[in-house]
PDB file of N, CA, C and O in Angstrom:
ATOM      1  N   UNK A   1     131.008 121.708-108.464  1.00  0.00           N
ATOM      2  CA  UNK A   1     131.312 122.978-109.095  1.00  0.00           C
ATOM      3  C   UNK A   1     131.822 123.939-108.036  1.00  0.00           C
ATOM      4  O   UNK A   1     131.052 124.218-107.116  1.00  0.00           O
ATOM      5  N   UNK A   2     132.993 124.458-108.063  1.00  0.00           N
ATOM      6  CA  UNK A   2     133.641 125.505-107.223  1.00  0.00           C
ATOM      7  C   UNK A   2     132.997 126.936-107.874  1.00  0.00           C
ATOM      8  O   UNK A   2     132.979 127.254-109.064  1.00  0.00           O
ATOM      9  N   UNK A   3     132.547 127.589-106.877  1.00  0.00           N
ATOM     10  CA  UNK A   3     132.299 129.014-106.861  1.00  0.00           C
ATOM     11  C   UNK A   3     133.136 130.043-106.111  1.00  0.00           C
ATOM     12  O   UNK A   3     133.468 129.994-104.926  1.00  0.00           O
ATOM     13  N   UNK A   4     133.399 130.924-106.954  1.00  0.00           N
ATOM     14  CA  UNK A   4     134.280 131.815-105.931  1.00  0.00           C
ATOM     15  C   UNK A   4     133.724 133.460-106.529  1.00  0.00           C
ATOM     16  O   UNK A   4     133.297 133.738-107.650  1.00  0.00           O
ATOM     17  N   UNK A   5     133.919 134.370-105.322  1.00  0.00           N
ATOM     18  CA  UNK A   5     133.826 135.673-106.075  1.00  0.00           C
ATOM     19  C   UNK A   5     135.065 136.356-105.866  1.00  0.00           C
ATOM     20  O   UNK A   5     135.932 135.912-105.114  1.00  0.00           O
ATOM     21  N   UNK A   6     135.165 137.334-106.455  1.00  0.00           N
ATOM     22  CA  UNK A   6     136.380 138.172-106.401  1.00  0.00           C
ATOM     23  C   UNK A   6     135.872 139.814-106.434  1.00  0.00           C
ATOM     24  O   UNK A   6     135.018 140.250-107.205  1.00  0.00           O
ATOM     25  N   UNK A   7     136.560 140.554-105.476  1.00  0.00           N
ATOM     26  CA  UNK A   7     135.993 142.181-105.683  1.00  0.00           C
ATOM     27  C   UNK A   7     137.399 142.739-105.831  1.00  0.00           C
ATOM     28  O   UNK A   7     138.436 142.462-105.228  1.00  0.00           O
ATOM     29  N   UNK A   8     137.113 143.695-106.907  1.00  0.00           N
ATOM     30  CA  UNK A   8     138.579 144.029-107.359  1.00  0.00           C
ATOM     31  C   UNK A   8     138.192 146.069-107.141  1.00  0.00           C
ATOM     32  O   UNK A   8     137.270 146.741-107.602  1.00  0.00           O
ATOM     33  N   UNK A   9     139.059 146.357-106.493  1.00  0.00           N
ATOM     34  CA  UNK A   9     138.893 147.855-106.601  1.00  0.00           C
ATOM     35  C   UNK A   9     140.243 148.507-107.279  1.00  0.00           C
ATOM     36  O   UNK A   9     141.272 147.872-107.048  1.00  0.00           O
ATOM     37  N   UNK A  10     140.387 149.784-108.150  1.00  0.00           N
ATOM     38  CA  UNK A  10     141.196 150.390-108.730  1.00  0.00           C
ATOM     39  C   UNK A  10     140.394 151.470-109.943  1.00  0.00           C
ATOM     40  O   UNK A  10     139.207 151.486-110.268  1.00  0.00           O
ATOM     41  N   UNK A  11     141.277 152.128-110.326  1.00  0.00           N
ATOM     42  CA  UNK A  11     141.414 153.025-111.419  1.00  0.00           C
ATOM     43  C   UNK A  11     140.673 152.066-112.536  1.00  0.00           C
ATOM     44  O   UNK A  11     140.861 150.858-112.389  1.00  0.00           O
ATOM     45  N   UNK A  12     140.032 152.395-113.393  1.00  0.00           N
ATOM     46  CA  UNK A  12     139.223 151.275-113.982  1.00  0.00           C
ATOM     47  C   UNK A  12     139.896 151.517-115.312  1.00  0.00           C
ATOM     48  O   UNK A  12     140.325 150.518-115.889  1.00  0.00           O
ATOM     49  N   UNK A  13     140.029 152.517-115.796  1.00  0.00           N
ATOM     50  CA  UNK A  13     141.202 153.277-117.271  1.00  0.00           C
ATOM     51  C   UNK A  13     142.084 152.666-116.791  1.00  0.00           C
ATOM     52  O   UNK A  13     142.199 151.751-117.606  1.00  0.00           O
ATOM     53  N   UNK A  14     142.874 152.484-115.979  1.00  0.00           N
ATOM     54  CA  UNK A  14     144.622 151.802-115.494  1.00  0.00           C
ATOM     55  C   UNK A  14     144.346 150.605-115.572  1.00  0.00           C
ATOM     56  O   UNK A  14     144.987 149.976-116.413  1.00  0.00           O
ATOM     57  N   UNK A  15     143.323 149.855-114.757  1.00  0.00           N
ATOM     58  CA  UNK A  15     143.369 148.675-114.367  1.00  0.00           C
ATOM     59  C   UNK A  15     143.892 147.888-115.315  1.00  0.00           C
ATOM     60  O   UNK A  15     143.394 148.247-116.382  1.00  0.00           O
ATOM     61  N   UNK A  16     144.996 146.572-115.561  1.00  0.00           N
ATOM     62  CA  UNK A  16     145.082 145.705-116.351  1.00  0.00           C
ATOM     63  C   UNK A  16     143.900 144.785-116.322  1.00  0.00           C
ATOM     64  O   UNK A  16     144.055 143.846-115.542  1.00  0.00           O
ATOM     65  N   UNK A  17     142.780 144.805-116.954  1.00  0.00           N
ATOM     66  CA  UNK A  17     141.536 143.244-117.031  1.00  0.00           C
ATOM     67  C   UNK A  17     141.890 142.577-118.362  1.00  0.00           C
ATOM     68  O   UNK A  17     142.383 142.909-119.440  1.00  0.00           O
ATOM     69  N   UNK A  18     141.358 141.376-117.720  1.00  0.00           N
ATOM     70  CA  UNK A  18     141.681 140.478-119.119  1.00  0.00           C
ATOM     71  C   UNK A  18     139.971 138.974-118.459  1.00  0.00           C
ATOM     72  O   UNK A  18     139.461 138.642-117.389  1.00  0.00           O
ATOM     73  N   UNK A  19     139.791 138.601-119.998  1.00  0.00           N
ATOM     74  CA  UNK A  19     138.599 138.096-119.775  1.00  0.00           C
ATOM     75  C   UNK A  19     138.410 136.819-119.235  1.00  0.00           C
ATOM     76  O   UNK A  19     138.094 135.787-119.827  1.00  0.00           O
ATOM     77  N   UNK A  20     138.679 137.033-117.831  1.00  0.00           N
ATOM     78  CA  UNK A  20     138.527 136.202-116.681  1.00  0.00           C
ATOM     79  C   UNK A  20     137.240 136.126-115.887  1.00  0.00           C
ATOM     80  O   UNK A  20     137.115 135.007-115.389  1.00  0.00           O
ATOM     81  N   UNK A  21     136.208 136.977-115.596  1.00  0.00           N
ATOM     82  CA  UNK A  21     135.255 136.929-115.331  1.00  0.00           C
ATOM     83  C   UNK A  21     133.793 136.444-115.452  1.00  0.00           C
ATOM     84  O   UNK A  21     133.150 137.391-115.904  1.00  0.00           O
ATOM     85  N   UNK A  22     133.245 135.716-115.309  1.00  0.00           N
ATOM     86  CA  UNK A  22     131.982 135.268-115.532  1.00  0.00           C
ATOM     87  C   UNK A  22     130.585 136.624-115.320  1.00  0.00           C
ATOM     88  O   UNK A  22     129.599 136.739-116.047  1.00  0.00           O
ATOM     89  N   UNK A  23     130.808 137.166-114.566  1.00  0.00           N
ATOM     90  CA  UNK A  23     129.832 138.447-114.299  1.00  0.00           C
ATOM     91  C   UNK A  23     130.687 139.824-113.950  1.00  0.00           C
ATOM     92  O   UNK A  23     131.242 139.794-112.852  1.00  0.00           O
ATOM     93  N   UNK A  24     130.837 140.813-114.596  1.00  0.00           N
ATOM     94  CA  UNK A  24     131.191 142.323-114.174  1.00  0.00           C
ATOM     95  C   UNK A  24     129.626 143.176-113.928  1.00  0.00           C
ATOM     96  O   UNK A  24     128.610 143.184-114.623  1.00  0.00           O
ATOM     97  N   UNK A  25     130.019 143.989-112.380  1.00  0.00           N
ATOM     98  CA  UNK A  25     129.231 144.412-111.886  1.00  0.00           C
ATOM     99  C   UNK A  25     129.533 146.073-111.874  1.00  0.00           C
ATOM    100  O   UNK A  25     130.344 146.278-110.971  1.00  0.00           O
ATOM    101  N   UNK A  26     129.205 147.213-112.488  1.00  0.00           N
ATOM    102  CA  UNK A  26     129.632 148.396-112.853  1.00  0.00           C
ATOM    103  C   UNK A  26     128.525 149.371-112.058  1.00  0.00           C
ATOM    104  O   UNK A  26     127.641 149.912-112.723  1.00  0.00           O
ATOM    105  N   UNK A  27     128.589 149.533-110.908  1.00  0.00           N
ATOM    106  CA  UNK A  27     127.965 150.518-110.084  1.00  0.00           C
ATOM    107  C   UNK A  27     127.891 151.528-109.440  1.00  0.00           C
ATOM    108  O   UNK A  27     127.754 151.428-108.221  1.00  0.00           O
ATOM    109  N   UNK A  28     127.976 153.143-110.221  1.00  0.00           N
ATOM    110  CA  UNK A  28     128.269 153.802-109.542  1.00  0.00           C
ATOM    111  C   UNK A  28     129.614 154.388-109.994  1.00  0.00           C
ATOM    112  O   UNK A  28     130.418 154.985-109.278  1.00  0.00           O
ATOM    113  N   UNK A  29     129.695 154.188-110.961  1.00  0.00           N
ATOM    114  CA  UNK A  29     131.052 154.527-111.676  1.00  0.00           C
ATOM    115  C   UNK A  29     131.025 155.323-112.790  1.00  0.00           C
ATOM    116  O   UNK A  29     131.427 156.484-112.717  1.00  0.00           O
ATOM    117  N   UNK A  30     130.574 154.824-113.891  1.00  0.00           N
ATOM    118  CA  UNK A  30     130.568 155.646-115.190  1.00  0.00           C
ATOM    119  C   UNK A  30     130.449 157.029-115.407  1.00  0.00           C
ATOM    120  O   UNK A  30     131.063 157.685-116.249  1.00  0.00           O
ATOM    121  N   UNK A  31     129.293 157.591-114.272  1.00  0.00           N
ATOM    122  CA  UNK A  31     129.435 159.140-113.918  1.00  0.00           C
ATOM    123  C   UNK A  31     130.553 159.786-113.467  1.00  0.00           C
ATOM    124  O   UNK A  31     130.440 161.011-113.510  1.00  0.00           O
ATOM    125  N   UNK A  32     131.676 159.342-113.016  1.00  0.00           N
ATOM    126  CA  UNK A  32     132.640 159.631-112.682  1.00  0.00           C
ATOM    127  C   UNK A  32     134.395 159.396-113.243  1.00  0.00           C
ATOM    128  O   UNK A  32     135.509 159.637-112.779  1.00  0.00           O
ATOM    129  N   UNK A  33     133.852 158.814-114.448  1.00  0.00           N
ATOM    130  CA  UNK A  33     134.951 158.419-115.285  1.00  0.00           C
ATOM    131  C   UNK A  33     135.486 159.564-116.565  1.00  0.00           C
ATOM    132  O   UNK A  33     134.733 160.033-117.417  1.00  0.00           O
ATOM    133  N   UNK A  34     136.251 159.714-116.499  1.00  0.00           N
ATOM    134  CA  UNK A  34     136.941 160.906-117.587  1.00  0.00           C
ATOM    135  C   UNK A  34     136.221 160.124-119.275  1.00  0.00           C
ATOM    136  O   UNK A  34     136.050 161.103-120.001  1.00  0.00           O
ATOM    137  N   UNK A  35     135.916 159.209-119.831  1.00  0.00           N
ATOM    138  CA  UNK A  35     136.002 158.679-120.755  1.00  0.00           C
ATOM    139  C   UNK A  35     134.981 157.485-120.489  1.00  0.00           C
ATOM    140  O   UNK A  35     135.273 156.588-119.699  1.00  0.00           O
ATOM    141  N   UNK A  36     133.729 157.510-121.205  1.00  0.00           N
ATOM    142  CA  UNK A  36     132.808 156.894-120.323  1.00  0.00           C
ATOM    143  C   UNK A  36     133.051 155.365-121.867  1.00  0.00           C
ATOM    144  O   UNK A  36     133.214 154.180-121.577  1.00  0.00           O
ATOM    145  N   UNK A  37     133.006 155.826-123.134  1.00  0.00           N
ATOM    146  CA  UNK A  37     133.281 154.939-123.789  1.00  0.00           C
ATOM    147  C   UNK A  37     134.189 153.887-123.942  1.00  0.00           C
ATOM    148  O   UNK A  37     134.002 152.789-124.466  1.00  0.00           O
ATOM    149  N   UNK A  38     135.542 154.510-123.243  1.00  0.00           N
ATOM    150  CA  UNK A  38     136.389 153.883-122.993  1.00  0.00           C
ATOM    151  C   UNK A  38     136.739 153.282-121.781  1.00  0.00           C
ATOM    152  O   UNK A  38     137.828 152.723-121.650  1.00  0.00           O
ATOM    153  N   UNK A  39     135.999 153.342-120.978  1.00  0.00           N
ATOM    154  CA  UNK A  39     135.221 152.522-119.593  1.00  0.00           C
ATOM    155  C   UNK A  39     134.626 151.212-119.588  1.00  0.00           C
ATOM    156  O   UNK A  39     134.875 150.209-118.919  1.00  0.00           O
ATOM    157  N   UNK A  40     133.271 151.598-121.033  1.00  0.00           N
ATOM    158  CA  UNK A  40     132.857 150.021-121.230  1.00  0.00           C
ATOM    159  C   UNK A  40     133.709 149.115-121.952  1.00  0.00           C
ATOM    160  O   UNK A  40     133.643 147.888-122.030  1.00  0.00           O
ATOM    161  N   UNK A  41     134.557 149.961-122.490  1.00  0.00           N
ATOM    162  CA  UNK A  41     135.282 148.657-123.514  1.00  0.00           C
ATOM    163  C   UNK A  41     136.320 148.327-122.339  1.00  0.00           C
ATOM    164  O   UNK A  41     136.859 147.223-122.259  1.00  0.00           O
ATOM    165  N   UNK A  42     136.502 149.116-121.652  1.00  0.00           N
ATOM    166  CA  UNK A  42     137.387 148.106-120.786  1.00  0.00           C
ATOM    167  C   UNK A  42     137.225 147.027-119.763  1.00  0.00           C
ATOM    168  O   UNK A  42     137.965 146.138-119.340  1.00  0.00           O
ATOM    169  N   UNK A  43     135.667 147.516-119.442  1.00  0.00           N
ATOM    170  CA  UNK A  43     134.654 146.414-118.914  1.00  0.00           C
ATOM    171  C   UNK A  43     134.311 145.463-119.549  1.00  0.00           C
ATOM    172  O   UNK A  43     133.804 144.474-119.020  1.00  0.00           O
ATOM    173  N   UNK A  44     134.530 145.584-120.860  1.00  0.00           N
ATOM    174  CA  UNK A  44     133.531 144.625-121.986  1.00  0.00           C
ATOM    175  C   UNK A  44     135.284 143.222-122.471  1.00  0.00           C
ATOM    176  O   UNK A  44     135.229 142.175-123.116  1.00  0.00           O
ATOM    177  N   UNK A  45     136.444 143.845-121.851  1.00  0.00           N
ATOM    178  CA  UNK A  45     137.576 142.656-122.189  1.00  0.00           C
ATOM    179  C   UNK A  45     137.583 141.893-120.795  1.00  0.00           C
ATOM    180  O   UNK A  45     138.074 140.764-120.819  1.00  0.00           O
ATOM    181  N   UNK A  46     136.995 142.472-119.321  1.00  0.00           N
ATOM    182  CA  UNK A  46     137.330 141.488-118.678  1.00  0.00           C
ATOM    183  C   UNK A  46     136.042 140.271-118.284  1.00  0.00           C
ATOM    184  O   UNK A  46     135.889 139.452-117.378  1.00  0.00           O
ATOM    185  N   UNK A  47     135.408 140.601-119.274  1.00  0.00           N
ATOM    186  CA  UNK A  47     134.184 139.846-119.043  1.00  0.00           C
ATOM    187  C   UNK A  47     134.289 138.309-120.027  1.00  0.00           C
ATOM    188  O   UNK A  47     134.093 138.304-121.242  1.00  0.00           O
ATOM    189  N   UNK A  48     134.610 137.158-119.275  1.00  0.00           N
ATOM    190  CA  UNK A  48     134.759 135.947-120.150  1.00  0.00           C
ATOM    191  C   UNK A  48     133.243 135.841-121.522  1.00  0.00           C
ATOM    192  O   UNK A  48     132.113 136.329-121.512  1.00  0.00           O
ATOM    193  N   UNK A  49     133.949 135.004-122.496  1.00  0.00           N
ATOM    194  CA  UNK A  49     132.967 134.852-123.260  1.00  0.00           C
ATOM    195  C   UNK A  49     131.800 134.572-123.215  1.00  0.00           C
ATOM    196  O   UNK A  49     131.901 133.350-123.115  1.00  0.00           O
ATOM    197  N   UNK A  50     130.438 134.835-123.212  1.00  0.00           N
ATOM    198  CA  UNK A  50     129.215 134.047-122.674  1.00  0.00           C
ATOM    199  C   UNK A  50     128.753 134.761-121.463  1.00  0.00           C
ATOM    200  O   UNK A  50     127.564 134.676-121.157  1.00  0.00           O
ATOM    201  N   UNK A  51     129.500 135.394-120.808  1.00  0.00           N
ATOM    202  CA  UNK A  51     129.612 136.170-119.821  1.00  0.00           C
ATOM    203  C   UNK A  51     128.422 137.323-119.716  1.00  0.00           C
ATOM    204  O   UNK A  51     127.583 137.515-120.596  1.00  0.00           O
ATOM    205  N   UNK A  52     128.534 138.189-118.234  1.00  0.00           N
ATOM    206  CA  UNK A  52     127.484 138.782-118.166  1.00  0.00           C
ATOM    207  C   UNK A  52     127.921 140.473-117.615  1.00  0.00           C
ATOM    208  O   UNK A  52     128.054 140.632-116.401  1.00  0.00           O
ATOM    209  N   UNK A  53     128.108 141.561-118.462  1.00  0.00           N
ATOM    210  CA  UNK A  53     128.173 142.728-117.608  1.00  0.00           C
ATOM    211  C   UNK A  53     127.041 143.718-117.410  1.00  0.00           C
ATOM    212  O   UNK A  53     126.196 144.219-118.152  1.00  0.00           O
ATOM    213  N   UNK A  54     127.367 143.812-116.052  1.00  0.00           N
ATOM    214  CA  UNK A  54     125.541 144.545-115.180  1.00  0.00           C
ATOM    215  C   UNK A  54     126.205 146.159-115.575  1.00  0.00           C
ATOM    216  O   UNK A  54     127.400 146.392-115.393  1.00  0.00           O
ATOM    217  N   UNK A  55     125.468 146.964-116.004  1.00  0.00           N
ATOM    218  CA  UNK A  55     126.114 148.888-116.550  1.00  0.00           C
ATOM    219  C   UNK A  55     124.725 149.262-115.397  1.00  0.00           C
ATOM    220  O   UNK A  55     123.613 148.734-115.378  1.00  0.00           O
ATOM    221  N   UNK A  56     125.330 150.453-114.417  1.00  0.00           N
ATOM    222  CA  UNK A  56     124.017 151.284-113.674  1.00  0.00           C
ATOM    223  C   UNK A  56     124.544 152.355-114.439  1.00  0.00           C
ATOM    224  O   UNK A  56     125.704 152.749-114.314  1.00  0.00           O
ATOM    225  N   UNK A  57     123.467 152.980-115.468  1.00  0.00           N
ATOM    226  CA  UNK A  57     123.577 154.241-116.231  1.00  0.00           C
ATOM    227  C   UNK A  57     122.571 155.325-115.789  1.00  0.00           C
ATOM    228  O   UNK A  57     121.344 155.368-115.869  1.00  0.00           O
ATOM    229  N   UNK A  58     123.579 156.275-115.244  1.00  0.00           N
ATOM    230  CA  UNK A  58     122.738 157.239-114.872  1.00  0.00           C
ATOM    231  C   UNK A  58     122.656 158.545-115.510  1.00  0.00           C
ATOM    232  O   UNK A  58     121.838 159.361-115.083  1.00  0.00           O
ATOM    233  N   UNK A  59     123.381 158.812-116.439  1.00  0.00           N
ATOM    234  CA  UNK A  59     123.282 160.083-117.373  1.00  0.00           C
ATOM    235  C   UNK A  59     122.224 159.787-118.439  1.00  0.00           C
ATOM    236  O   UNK A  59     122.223 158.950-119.342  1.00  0.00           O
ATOM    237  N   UNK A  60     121.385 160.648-118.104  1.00  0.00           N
ATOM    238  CA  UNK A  60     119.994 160.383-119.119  1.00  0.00           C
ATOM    239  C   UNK A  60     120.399 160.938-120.301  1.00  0.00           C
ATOM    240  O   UNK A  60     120.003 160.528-121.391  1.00  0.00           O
ATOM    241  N   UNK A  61     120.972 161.617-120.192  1.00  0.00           N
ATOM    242  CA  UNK A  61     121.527 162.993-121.848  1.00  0.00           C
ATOM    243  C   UNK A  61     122.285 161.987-122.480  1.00  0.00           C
ATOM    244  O   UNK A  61     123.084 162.405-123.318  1.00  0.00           O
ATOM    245  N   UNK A  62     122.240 160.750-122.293  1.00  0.00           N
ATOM    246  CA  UNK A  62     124.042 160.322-123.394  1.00  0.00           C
ATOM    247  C   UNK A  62     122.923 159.526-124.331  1.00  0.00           C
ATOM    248  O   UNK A  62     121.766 159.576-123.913  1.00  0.00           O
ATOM    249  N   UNK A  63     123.127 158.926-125.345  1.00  0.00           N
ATOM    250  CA  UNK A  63     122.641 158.272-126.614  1.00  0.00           C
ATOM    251  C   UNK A  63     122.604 156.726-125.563  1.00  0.00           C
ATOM    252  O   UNK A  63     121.523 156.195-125.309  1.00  0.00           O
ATOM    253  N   UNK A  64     123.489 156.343-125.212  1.00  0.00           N
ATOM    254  CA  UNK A  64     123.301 154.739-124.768  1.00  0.00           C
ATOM    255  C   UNK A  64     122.159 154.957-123.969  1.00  0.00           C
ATOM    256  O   UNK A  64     121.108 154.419-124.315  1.00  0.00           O
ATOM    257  N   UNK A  65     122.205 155.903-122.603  1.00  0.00           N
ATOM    258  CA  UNK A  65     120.920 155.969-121.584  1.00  0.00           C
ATOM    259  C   UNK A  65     119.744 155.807-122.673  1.00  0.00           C
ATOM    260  O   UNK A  65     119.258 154.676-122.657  1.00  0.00           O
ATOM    261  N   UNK A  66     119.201 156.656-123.582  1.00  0.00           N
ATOM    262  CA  UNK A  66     118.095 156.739-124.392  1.00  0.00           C
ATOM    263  C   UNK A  66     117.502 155.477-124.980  1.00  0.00           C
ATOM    264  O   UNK A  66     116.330 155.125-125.110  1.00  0.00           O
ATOM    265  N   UNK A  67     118.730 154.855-125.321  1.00  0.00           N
ATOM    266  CA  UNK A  67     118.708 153.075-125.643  1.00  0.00           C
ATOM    267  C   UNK A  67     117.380 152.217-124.817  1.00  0.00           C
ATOM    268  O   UNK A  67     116.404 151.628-125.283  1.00  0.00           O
ATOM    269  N   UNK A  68     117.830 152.444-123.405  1.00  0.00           N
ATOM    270  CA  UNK A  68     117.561 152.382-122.253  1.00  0.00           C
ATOM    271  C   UNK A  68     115.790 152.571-121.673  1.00  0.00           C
ATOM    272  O   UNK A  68     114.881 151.886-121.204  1.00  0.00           O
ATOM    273  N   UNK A  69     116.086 153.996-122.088  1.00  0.00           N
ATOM    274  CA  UNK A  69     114.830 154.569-121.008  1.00  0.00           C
ATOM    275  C   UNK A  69     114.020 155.300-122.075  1.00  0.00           C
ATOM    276  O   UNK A  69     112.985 155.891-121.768  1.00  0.00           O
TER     277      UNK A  69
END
């Protein structure tokens, strides 16, 4: 079995992803995104099927955090 990782940095709204990934790792970001909903869905296409995305949510005030904590 070949393992490989890949670290991809960019504009995360711009970025072209497509669902190639086995694990997305989201750290440190979402607080800083113009459009936080439209952040995960763009996290949520490059993540292959079966797949795994890690969210560090740090805004306690939003409805998803509450999910949460």
């Amino acid at each position: 079995v070949r393992r490989s990782s890949r670290f991809v940095q960019g504009d995360l709204l711009a970025f072209p992803l497509k669902a190639e990934y086995d694990v997305v790792i989201c750290i440190g970001v979402l607080a800083h995104v113009s459009d936080v909903s439209r952040a995960i869905a763009c996290l949520a296409t490059a993540v292959k099927r079966g797949g795994t995305c890690i969210l560090q949510i740090t805004d306690l005030e939003t409805p998803l955090a509450r999910l949460f904590y």
